[in-house]
Structure formats: structure tokens, C-alpha cells
C-alpha positions as CSV (number, residue, x, y, z in Angstrom):
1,X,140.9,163.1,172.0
2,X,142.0,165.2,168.7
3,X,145.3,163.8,168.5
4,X,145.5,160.4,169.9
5,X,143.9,157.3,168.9
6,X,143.3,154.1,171.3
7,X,142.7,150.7,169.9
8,X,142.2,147.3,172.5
9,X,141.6,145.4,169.7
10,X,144.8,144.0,168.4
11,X,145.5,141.8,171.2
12,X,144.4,140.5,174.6
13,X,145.6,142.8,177.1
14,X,147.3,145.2,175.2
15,X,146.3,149.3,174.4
16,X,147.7,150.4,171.1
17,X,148.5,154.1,171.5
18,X,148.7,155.6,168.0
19,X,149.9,159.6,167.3
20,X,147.5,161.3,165.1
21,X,148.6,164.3,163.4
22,X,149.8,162.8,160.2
23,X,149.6,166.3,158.0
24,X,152.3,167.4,160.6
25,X,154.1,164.1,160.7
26,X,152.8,164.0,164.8
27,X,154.8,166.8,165.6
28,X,154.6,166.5,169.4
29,X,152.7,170.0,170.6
30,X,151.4,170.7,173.5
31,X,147.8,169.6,173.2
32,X,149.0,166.0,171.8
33,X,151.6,165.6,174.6
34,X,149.0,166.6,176.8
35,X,146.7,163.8,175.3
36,X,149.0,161.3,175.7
37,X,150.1,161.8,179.1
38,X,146.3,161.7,180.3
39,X,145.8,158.8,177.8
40,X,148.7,156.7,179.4
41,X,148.0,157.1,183.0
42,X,144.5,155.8,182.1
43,X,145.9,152.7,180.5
44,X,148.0,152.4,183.4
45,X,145.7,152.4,186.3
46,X,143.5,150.0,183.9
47,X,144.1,146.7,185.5
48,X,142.7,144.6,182.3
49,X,145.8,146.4,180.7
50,X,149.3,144.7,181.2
51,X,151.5,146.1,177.8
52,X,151.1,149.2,175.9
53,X,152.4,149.6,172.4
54,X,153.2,153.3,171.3
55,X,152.8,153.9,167.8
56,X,152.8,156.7,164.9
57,X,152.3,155.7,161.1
58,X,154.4,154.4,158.6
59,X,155.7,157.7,157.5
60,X,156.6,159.2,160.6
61,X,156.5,158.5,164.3
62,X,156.8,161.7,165.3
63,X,159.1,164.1,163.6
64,X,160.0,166.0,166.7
65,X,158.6,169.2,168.2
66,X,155.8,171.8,167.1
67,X,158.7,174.6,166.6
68,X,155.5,177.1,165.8
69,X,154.9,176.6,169.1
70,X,158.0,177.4,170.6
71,X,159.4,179.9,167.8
72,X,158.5,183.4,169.4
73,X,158.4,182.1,173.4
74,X,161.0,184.0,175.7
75,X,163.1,181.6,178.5
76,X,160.2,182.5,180.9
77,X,157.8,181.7,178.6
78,X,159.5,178.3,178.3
79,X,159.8,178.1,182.0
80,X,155.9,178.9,182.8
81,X,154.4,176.2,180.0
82,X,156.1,174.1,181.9
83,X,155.9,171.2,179.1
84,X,158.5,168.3,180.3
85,X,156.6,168.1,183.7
86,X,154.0,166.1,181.1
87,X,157.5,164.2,180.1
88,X,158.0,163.4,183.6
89,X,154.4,161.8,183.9
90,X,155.1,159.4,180.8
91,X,158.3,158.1,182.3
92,X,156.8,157.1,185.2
93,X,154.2,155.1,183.9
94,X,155.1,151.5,185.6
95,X,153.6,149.0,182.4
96,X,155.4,148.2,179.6
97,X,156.2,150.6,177.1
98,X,156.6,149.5,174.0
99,X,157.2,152.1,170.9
100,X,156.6,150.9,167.4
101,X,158.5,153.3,165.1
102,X,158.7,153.7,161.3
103,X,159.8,156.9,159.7
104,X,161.0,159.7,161.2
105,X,161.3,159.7,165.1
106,X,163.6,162.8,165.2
107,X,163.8,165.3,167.7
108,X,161.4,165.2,170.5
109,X,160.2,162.1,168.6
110,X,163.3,160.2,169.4
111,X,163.2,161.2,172.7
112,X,159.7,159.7,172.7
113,X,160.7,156.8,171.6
114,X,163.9,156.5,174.2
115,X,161.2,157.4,177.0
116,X,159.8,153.8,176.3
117,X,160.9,150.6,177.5
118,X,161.2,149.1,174.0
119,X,162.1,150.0,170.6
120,X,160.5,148.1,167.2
121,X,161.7,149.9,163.9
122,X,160.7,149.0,160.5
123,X,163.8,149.4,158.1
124,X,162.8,152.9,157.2
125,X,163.4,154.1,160.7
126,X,165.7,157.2,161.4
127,X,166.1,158.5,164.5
128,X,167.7,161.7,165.3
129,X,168.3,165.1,167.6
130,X,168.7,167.7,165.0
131,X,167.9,170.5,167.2
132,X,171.2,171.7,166.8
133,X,170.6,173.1,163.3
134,X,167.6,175.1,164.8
135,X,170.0,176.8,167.9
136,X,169.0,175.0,170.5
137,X,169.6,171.7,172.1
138,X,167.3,167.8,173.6
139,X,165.9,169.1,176.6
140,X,163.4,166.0,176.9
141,X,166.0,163.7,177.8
142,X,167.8,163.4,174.5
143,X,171.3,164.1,176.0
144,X,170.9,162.3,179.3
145,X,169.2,158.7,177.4
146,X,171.1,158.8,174.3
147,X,174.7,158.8,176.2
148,X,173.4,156.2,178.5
149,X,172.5,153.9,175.7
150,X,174.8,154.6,172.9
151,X,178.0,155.8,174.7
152,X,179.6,159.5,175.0
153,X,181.1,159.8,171.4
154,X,178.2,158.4,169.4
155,X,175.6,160.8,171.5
156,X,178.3,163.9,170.6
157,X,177.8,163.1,167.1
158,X,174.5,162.9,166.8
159,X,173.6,165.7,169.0
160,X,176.3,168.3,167.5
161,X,175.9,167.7,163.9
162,X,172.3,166.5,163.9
163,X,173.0,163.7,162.3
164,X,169.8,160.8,161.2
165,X,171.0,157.2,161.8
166,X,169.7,154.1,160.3
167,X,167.7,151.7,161.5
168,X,170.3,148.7,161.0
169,X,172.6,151.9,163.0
170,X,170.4,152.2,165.8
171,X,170.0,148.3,165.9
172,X,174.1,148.3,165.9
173,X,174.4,151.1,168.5
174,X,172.2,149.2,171.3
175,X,169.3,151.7,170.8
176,X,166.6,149.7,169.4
177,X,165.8,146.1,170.0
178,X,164.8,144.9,166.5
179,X,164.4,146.0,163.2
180,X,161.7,144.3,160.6
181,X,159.8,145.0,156.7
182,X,157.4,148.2,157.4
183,X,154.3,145.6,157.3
184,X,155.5,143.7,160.3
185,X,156.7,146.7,162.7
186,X,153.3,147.3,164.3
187,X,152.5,143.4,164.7
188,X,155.9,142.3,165.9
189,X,155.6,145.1,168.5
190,X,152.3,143.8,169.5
191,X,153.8,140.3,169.6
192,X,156.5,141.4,172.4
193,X,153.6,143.2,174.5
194,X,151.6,139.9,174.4
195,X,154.5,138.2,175.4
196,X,155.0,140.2,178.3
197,X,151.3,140.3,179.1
198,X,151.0,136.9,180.0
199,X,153.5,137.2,182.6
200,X,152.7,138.3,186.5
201,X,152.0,141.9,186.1
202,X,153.5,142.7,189.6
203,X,156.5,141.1,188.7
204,X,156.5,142.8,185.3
205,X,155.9,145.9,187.1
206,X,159.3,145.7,190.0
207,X,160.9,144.1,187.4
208,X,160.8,147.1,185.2
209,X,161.5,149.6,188.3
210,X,164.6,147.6,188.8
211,X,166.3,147.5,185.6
212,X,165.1,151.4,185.1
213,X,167.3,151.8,188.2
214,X,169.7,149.8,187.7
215,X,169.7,152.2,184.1
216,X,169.5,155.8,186.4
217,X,171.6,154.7,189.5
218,X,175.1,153.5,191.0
219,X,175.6,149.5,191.2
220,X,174.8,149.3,195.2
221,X,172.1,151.1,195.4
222,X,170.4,149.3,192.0
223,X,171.6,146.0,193.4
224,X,170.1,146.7,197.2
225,X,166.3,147.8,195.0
226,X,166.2,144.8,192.8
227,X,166.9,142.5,196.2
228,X,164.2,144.9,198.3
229,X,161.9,144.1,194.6
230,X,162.8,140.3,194.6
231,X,161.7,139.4,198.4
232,X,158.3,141.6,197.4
233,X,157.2,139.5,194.7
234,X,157.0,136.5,197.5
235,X,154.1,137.9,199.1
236,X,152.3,137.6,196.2
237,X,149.8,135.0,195.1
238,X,151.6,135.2,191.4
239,X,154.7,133.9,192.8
240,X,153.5,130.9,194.4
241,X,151.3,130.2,191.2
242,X,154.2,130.4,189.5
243,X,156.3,127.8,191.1
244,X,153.9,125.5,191.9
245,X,152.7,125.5,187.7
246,X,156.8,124.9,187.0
247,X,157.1,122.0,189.4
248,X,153.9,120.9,188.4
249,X,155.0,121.1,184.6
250,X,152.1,123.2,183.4
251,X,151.0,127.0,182.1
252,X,150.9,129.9,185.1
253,X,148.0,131.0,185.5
254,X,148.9,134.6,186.6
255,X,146.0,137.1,188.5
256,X,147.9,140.0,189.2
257,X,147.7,139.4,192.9
């Protein structure tokens, strides 16, 4: 892969994902996209995997789109490259998703970063969705996962004027989930994937399809998916393991079965 860099060295369990067009500041084309995508649903049918961390450099995450790309294309051009299908394979990838940001994460870099499950900034973080200035709009996701998270007015802002926000502003609006020095982003983000990673993977996994519902859907239906989710997990070997280590006053010793 040109663009995309793998590393399972960091930390049992976990893949680091890491952008790599840093002359461009990982502008997101159409080859890297493509990259990733394959990349991920590799690390996702790997069952020695159980946490992926998501990462660009400490200058930039990514700083949104390849606009040379996209700069002469027609609306049927647009329609025919087809490029959020590959957006729709990322959000379905059913591991942890962890995105490790520092720099810019503007753009189509943002909505990277909202496409994963969790959000570590380093304090020189700004996120963004200044497509506005360039006459167009988010169209991978940027409208529909900002609102969600950060409420109707905060989203209009952002989106109409373009505007960067902080990291200490993200970490205030709900979007991120922690903000550290630029030496610790990458590390603390690895930290929380090898917390996760040494829980049941199964229940990781329906645990993860339930809040994402609970995130996309109406109360009843979310409520009657994480009950459907809840009674599966107790045909699983993990779940007896579990409970039988807790009475027993001892570590799990989780199998993924």
C-alpha cells in the first residue's frame, strides 16, 4: 500500500492504522480511501485483532479532501466514482475504532475522524467542515454526525462559516473524548484500544452495534436491539467465563467464543 501504513507492534492486539501522505497533509483521495477501506476490513476479519487505532501525524490527520481530484468532475462524474460507497464500508467495520488525531482533521478529515468510534486529540487538534468556502458542502457524513453529536446550532456554525474549533472546543462540545500533550496522543489512544481489547470481543462487538443504534435510531427500536444483543451474548462461552472469573474473584480469561 502507497498510502497507508500498518504497524501490530505497539500493543497486543491492536493494528495501528497510520495515513501516509504527509507532503499533502493526507488529503483523503481516492486511491488512499481506497487503501484504507481494504486495509480495515482486513483488520477486521483478523481474529488476533480486537481494537484498531486510526492515526495521521502530528501535523495533520488529514486535512480533508484531494480537491484536484474533484475540481473539474461534472455531478455525473461525481455520481459514477461513486466514492462514499468506500465511506459506507469503513462505518461498518464492527471492532473498535479508535482515531488518534493531531493537527488538522478538517474536511473529509473530520468526517474521518467522526466515522470512528473514539476520538484522542493532542492540544493542537482542529477540526473543521470548511467546504463551504470552496461552494460546496460534507457529503461524507459531516452534516448528519456533527448535528447528532454537537447539537443543531453548533453544527450550523461550523458548517456555514467553516469555522476550525479547538481541541479544549471539541472536548467541550461532546465531540472528542480526551484531549492530551502532542507526545502522548498516539499512546493514550493505544492505551484505550488495549483496554478494550482485553474485554470479550463478541460482547465488544454487539455492544458497539447497540450504542451505534441507539446513535442512528428511535428509543424502541434501539432499546428492543440492545435486549435482542444482551440475551446473545449468553450463548457464548465469554459470558460464562466472565461470571464465573467475577464470583470467583479473579481475571477473565476471554476467547472470543
Amino acid at each position: 500500500m502507497e498510502f497507508i501504513k500498518i504497524s501490530l507492534q505497539y500493543a497486543p492486539k491492536i493494528a495501528l492504522v497510520e495515513l501516509n501522505r504527509p507532503k499533502e497533509l493526507n488529503a483523503l483521495n481516492l486511491q488512499l480511501m481506497k487503501e484504507l477501506k481494504e486495509a480495515l476490513a482486513s483488520l477486521d476479519n483478523d481474529p488476533e485483532i480486537h481494537a484498531i487505532v486510526l492515526t495521521g501525524n502530528d501535523q495533520s490527520f488529514a486535512a480533508g479532501a484531494d480537491i484536484k481530484q474533484m475540481s473539474d468532475l461534472g455531478a455525473i462524474d461525481m455520481l459514477k466514482i461513486d466514492q462514499f460507497s468506500t465511506w459506507d464500508q469503513i462505518r461498518k467495520v464492527q471492532k473498535p475504532l479508535i482515531a488518534a488525531v493531531s493537527g488538522f482533521a478538517l474536511g473529509g478529515g473530520c468526517e474521518l475522524a467522526l466515522t470512528c468510534d473514539m476520538i484522542i486529540a493532542s492540544e493542537t487538534a482542529r477540526f473543521g467542515q470548511p467546504e463551504i468556502k470552496i461552494g460546496v458542502m460534507p457529503g461524507a457524513g459531516g452534516t448528519q454526525r456533527l448535528t447528532r453529536i454537537i447539537g443543531k446550532a453548533r453544527a450550523m456554525e461550523m458548517v456555514l462559516t467553516g469555522k476550525f474549533i479547538s481541541a479544549e472546543e471539541a472536548l467541550s462540545y461532546g465531540l472528542i473524548n480526551k484531549v492530551v500533550p502532542v507526545e502522548a496522543y498516539l499512546q493514550e489512544a493505544i492505551n484505550l484500544a488495549a483496554k478494550i481489547a482485553k474485554m470479550s470481543p463478541i460482547a465488544v462487538r454487539l455492544a458497539k452495534e447497540s450504542i451505534n443504534r441507539a446513535y442512528e435510531t428511535h428509543m424502541d427500536e434501539g432499546l428492543h436491539f440492545e435486549r435482542k444483543n444482551f440475551y446473545l451474548l449468553f450463548a457464548s462461552e465469554d459470558q460464562k467465563e466472565g461470571m464465573q472469573a467475577f464470583i470467583e474473584k479473579r481475571g477473565a480469561k476471554f476467547k472470543g467464543r
